[in-house]
C-alpha positions as CSV (number, residue, x, y, z in Angstrom):
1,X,192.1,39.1,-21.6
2,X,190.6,38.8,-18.4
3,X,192.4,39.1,-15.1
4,X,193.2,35.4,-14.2
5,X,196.1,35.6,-16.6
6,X,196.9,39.0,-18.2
7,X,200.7,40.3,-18.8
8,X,201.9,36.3,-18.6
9,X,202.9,34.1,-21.5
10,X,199.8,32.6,-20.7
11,X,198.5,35.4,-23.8
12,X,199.1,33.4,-26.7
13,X,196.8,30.3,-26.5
14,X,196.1,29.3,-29.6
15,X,195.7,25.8,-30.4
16,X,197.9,23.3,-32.6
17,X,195.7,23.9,-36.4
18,X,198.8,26.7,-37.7
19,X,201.9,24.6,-36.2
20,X,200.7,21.4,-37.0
21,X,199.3,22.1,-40.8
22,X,200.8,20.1,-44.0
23,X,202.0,17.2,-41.2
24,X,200.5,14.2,-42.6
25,X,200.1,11.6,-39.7
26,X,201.6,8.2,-39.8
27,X,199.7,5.4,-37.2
28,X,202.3,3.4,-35.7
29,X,202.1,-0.5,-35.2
30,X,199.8,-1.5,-32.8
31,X,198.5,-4.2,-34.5
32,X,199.0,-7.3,-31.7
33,X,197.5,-5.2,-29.2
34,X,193.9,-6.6,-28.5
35,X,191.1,-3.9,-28.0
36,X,191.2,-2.4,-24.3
37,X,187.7,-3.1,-21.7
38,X,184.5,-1.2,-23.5
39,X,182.3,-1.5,-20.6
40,X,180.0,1.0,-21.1
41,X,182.2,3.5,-22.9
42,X,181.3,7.5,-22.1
43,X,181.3,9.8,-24.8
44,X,183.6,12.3,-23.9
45,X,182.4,15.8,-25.2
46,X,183.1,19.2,-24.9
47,X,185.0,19.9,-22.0
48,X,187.1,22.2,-19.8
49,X,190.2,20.4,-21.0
50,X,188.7,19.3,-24.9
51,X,187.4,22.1,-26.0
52,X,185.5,20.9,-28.8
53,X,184.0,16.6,-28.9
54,X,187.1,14.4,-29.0
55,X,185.9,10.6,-29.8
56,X,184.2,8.3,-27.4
57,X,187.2,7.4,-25.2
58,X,188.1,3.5,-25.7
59,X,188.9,2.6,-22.3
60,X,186.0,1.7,-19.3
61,X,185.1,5.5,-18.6
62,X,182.1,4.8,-16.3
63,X,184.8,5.3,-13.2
64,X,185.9,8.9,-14.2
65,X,182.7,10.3,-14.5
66,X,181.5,9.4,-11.1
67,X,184.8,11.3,-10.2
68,X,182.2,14.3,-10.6
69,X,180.3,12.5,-7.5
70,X,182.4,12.8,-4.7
71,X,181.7,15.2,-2.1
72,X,183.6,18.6,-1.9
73,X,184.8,19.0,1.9
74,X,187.8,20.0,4.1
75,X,190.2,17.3,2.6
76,X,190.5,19.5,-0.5
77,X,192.9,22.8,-0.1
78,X,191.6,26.2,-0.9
79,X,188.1,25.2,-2.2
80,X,185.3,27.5,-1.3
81,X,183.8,27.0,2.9
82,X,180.2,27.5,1.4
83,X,180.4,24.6,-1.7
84,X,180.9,21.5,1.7
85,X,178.5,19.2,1.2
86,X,178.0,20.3,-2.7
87,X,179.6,17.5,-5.2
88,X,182.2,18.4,-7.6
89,X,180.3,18.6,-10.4
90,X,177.9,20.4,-9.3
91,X,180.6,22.7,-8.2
92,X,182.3,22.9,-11.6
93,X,178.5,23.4,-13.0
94,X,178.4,26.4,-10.9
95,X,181.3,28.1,-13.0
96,X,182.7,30.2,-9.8
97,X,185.2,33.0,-10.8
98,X,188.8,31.8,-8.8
99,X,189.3,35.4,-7.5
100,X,186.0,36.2,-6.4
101,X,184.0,33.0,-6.3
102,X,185.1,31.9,-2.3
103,X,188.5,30.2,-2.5
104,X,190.9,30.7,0.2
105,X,194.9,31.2,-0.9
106,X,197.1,29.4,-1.3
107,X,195.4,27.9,-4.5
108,X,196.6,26.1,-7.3
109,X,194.8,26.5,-10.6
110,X,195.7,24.9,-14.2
111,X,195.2,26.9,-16.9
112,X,192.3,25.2,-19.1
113,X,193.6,26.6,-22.3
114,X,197.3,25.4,-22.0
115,X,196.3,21.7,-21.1
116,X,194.0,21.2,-24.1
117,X,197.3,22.9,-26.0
118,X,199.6,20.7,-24.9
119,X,197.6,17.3,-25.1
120,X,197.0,18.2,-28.5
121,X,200.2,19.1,-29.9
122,X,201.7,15.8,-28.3
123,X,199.2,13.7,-30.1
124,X,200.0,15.1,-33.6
125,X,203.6,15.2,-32.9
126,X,203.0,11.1,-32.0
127,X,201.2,11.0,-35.4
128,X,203.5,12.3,-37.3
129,X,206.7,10.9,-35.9
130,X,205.4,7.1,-36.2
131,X,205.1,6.8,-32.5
132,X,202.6,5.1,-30.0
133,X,202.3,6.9,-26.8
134,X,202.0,5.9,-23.6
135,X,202.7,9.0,-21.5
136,X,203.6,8.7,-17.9
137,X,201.3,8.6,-15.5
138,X,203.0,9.5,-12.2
139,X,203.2,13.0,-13.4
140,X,199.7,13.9,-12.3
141,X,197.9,10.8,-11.0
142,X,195.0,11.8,-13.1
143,X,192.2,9.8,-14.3
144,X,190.7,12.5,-16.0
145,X,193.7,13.2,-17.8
146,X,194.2,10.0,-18.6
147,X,191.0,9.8,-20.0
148,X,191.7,12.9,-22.2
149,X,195.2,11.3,-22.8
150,X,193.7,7.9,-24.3
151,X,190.8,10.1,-26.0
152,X,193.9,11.7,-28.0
153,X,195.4,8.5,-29.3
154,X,197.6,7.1,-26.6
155,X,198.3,3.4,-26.4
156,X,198.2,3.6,-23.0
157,X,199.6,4.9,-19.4
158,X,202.7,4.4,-18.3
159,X,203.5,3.8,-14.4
160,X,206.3,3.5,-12.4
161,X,205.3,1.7,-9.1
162,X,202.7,-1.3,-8.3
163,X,199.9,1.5,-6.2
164,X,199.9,3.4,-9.8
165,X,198.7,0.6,-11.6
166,X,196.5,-0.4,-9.2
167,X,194.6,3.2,-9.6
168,X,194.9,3.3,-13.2
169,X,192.9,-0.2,-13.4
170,X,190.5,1.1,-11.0
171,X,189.9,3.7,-14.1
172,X,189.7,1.0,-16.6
173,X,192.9,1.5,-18.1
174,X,193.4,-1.1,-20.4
175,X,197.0,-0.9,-21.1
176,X,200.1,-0.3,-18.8
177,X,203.3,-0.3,-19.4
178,X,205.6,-0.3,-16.3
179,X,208.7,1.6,-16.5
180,X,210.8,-0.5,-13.4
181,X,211.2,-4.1,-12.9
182,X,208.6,-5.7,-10.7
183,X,209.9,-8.0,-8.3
184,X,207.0,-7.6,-5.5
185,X,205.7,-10.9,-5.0
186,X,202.6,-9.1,-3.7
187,X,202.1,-6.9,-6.6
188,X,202.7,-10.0,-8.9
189,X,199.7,-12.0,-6.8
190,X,197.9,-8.7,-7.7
191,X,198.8,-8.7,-11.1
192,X,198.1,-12.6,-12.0
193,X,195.0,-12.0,-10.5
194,X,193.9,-9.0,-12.8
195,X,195.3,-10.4,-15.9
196,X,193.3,-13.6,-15.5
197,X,189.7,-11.4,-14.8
198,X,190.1,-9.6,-17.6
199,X,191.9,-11.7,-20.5
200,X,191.9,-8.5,-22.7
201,X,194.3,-6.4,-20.2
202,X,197.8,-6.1,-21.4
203,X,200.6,-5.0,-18.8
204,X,204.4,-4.5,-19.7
205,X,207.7,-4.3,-17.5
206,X,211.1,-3.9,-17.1
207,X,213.5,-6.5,-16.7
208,X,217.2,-5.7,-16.2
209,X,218.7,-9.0,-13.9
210,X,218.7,-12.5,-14.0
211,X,217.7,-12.3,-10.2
212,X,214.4,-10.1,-11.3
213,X,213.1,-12.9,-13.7
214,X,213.4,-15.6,-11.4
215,X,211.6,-13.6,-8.4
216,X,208.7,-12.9,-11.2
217,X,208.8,-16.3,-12.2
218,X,208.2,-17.9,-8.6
219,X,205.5,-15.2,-7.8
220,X,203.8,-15.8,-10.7
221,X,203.7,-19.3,-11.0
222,X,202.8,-19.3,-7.2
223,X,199.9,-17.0,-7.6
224,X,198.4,-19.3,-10.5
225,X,199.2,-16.6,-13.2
226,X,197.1,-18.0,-16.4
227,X,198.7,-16.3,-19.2
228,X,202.5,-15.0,-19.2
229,X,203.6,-11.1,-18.5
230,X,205.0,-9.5,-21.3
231,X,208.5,-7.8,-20.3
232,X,211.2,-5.7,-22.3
233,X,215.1,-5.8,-21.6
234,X,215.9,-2.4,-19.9
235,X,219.2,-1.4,-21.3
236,X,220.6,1.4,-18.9
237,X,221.7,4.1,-20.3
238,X,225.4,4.0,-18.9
239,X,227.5,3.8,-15.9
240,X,226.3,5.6,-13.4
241,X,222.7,6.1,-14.2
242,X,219.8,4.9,-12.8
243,X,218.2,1.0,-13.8
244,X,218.5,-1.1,-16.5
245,X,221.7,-3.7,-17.2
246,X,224.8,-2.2,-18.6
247,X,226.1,-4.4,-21.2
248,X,224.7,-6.3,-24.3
249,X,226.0,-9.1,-23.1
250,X,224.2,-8.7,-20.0
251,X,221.1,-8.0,-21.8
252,X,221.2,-11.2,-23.3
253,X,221.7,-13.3,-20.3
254,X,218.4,-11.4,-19.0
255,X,216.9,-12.5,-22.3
256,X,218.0,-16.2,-21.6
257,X,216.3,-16.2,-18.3
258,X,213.3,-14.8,-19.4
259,X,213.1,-17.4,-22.5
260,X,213.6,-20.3,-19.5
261,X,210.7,-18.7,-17.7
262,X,206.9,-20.1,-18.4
263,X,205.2,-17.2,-16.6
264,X,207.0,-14.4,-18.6
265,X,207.1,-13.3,-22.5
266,X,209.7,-11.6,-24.3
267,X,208.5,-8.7,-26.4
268,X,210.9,-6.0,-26.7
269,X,213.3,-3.8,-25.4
270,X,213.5,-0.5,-23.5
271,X,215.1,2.3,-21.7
272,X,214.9,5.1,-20.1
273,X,217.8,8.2,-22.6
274,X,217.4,11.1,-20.2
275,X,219.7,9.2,-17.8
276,X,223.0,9.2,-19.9
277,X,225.3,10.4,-18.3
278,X,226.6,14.2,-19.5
279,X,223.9,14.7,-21.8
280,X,224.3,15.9,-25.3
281,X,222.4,15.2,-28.6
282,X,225.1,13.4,-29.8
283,X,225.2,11.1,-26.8
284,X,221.8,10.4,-26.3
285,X,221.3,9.2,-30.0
286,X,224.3,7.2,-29.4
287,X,222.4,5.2,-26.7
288,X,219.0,5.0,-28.4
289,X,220.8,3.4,-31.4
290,X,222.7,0.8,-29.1
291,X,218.9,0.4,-28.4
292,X,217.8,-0.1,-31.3
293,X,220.9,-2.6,-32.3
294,X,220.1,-4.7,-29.3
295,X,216.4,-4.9,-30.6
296,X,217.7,-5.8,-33.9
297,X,219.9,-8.9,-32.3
298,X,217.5,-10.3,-30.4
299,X,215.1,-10.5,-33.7
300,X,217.9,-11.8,-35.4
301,X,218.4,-14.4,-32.7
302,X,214.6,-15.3,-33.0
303,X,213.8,-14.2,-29.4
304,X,211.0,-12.1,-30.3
305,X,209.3,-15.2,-31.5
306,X,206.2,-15.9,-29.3
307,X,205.9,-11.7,-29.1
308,X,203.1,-10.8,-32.1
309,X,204.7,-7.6,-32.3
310,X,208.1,-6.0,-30.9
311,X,208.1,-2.9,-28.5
312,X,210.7,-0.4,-28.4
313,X,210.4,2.0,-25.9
314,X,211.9,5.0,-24.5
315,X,211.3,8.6,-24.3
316,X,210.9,11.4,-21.3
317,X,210.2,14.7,-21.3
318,X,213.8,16.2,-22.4
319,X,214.6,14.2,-25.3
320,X,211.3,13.2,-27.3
321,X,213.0,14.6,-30.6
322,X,216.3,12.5,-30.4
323,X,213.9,9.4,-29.7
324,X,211.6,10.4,-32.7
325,X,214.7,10.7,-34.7
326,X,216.1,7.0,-34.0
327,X,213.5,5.6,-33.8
328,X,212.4,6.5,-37.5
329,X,215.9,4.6,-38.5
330,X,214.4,1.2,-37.0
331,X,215.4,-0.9,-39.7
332,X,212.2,-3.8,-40.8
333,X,212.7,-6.5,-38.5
334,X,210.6,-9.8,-38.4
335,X,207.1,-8.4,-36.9
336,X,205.6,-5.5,-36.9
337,X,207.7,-2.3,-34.3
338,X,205.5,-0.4,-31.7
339,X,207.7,2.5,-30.9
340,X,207.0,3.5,-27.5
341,X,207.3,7.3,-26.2
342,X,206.7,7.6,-22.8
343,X,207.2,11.5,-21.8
344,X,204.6,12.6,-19.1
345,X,205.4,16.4,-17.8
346,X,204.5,17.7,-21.0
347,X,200.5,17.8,-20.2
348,X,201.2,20.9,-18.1
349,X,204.9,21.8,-19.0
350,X,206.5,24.6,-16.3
351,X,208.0,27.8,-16.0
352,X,211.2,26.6,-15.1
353,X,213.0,22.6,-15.3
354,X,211.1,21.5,-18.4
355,X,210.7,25.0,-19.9
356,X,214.4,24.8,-20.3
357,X,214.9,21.1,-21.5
358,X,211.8,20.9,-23.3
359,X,212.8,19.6,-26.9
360,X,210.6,22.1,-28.7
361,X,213.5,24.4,-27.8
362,X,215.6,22.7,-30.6
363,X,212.5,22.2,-32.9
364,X,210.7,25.3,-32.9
365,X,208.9,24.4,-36.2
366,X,207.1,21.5,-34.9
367,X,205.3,24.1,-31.9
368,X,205.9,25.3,-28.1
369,X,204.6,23.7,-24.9
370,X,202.9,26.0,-22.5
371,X,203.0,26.2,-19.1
372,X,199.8,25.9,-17.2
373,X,200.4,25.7,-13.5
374,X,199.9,29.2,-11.7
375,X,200.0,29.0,-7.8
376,X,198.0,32.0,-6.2
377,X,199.1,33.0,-2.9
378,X,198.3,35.9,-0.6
379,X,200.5,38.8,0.9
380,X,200.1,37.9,4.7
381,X,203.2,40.3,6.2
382,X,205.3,43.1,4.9
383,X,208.0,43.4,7.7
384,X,209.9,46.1,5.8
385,X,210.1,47.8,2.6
386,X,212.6,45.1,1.5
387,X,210.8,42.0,2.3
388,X,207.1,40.2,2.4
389,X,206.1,36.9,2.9
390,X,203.2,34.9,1.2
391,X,201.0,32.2,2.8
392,X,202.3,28.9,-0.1
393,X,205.3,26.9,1.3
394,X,206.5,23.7,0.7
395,X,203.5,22.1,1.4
396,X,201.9,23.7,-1.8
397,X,204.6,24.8,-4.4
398,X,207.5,22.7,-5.6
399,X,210.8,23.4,-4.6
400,X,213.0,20.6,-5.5
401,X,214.2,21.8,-8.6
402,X,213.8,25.5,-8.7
403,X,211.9,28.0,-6.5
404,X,208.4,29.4,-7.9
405,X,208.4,32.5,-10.1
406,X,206.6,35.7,-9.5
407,X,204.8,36.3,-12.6
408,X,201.9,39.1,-11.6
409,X,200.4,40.8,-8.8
410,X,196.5,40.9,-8.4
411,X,195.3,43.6,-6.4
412,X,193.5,42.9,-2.8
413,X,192.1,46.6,-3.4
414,X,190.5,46.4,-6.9
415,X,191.6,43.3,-8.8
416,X,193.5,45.1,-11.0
417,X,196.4,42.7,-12.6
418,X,199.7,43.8,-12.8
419,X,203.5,42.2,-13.9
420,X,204.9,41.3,-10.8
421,X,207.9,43.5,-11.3
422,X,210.6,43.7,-8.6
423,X,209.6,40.9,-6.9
424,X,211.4,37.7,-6.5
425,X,211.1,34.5,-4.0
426,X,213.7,33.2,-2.9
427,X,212.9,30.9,-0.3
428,X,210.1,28.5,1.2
429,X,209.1,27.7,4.8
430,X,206.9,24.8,5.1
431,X,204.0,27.2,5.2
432,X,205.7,30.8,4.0
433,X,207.1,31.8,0.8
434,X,209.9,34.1,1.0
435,X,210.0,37.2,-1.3
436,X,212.3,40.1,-1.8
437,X,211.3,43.4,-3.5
438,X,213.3,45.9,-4.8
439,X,212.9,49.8,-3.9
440,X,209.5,50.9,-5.4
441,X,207.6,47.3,-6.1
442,X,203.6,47.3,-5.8
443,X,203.0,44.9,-3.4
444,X,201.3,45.5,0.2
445,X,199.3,42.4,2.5
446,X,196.5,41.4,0.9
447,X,197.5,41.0,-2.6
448,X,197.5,37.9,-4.5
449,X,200.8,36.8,-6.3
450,X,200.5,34.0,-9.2
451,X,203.6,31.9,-9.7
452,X,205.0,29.9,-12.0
453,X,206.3,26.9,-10.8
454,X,208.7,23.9,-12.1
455,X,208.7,20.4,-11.7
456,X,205.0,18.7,-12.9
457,X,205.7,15.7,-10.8
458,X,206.0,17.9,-7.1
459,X,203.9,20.0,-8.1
460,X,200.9,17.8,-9.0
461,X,201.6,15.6,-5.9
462,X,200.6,18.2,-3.1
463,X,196.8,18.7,-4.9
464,X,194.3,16.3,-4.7
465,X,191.7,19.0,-6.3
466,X,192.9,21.1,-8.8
467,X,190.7,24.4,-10.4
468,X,190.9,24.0,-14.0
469,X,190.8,27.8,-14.6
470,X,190.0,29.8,-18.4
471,X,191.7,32.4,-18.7
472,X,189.1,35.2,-18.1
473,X,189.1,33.1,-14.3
474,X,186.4,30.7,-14.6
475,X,186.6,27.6,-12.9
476,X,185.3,24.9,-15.5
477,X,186.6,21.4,-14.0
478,X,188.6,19.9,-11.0
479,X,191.2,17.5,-11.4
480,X,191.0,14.5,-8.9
481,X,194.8,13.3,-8.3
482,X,195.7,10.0,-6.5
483,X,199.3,9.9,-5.1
């Protein structure tokens, strides 16, 4: 084990053959879904994040790889001084060591091993549940991780905000599905614009009011839309939660509108579980079968009819297995189901929000997420024997869920790695990260800390160049982000 990990639970990094074995997979409906751009498709071989050749990615790839173009200079944090000027490929090519190779702390690195882990046990977990998977997007604002998203199966990206899929088009993304109700007139000009240049581009959205669909209606109509949007019914998941209408009665007069509307299509419904309020297994399945009942009404009620297929969609980070469970009770309705998952954090999991409400918790058998992010920050000031402070604040950790763990200690004498015992943060500055140590801890100004962080979405958001690190320390890629 070399020293960019060792003593972590980074140890155990095995891939997905032992936990996924004697799972047969089952492909789920996709079948109205016309074939994605295939401009000039890249082969996507080995890779930091692959490991072994995945298939030739399906999607317009030509626009990732000349991520690898872009010039490395002082608009990326914690890179070396001495690669300005040099691209980021030919930086990657380079294979610099994290510790010894030039970069400046604080740095974030993502663990190589534990990505191409967790992408792969979400793909066979999609397989074998019967689910399409469009994973969320805003997580990491990642082209390349898109690209090794789709190369694993994925239907698609999920988005939440009009910018998003504007920069997952400008990656060729040929599917998006768009998780809030876009009322943007804007966005919709946008929209009717890119749907009509590229006939084989599907985009779906939220609806949840009668005042929604006719603000997408005008837009579109005013913008010359060509073909209509798809849209789902959001059903919210309960008073006091987030989007989405509250009754099935309300529901269907969403549905009316939208059957009264030329420039939108009716294809499905959707939701989003993890907002029900007080949480419980019981409670969530509750919703997702009201879900499922309201799908089954409106194919009763024929007004699925111009759809091809019906999409049923729901699924974050928490609650995948509850989903997986309902949605395998979707009785046969009049077309062929695509049932939707949409988690995103899962493609580098945490050490502390998700590592808690991850459900692999409640089904160990099916495998374990594991965490990749480790922030690297240096001892700058050790006022007394009580106290030090590292130079990572708020501008390079996530803090709005919990505070960053210290996992180990590398020393600024030898490099010697060490479990970070007796120390603990418990604070950030915007540029200072508070730490207390108990009587005895190893730790003096010029050692490097590595953290463990939680949250994947605030975590993701304050890198726009990422070390993808093995775990002997090797820098093998750098993830671009776009927020």
């Amino acid at each position: 084990m070399g020293v960019a990990y060792a003593a972590t639970n980074f140890e155990e990094l095995a891939l997905t053959a032992d936990r996924t074995a004697g799972h047969p997979a089952s492909v789920p409906s996709v079948t109205s879904v016309p074939p994605a751009p295939s401009s000039a498709p890249v082969p996507w071989t080995a890779s930091a994040l692959s490991g072994p050749s995945v298939p030739s990615v399906p999607w317009s790839a030509p626009a990732v790889s000349r991520l690898a173009e872009e010039r490395v200079d002082h608009r990326f944090k914690a890179l070396p001084p001495d690669a300005e000027g040099l691209t980021v490929g030919a930086l990657a090519a380079e294979r610099r060591n994290l510790f010894t190779g030039g970069f400046t702390t604080p740095v974030l690195a993502l663990s190589a091993e534990s990505v191409a882990h967790n992408l792969a046990l979400l793909e066979t977990y999609a397989e074998r549940h019967g689910l399409a998977f469009a994973p969320h997007g805003k997580t990491s604002m990642s082209p390349r991780l898109f690209a090794e998203q789709l190369a694993r199966g994925a239907w698609g990206i999920t988005a939440a905000v009009p910018h998003q899929a504007r920069v997952y088009r400008a990656y060729g993304i040929g599917r998006i599905f768009l998780a809030n109700e876009l009322v943007d007139t804007v966005a919709l000009r946008w929209l009717a614009a890119e749907m009509t240049a590229d006939p084989e581009f599907r985009f779906v959205c939220y609806v949840d009011s009668v005042r929604g669909v006719e603000l997408m209606e005008a837009a579109l109509r005013a913008a010359g839309a060509t073909r209509p949007v798809d849209v789902v019914v959001e059903l919210g998941a309960g008073e006091g939660a987030r989007t989405g209408v509250r009754t099935e009665a309300g529901c269907a007069a969403v549905a009316d509108a939208v059957a009264a509307a030329g420039a939108l299509r009716l294809v499905g419904v959707a939701g989003y579980e993890g907002e029900v309020p007080d949480a419980s297994p019981e409670r969530v399945r509750d919703w997702l079968r009201r879900l499922v009942a309201l799908a089954a009404d409106f194919d009763g009620e024929g007004r699925f009819a111009e759809a091809g297929e019906i999409v049923i969609s729901a699924g974050g980070s928490a609650w995948f297995d509850a989903v997986a469970d309902v949605f395998a009770e979707i009785p046969e309705l009049s077309l062929p189901v695509c049932r939707l998952l949409r988690s995103g954090a899962y493609v580098s999991h945490d050490d502390g929000h998700y590592k808690h409400l991850t459900p692999f918790n409640r089904v160990p058998e099916e495998g374990a997420l594991e965490p990749a992010f480790r922030l690297w920050a240096q001892v700058v000031s050790r006022p007394s024997g009580e106290q030090a402070f590292l130079n990572a604040g708020k501008r390079d950790a996530a803090y709005d869920l919990d505070l960053p763990e210290a996992q180990v200690v590398r020393s600024g004498r030898d490099g010697s790695v060490r479990p970070a015992t007796g120390i603990a943060v418990t604070g950030l500055s915007d540029q200072h990260t508070w730490v207390r140590t108990e009587e005895g801890a190893e730790l003096e100004v010029g050692d490097w800390v590595g953290m463990g962080l939680s949250h994947p979405c605030t975590t993701f958001d304050k890198w726009q160049l990422i070390p993808v690190v093995e775990a002997d320390g090797t820098v093998t890629d750098y993830l671009r982000t776009f927020f």
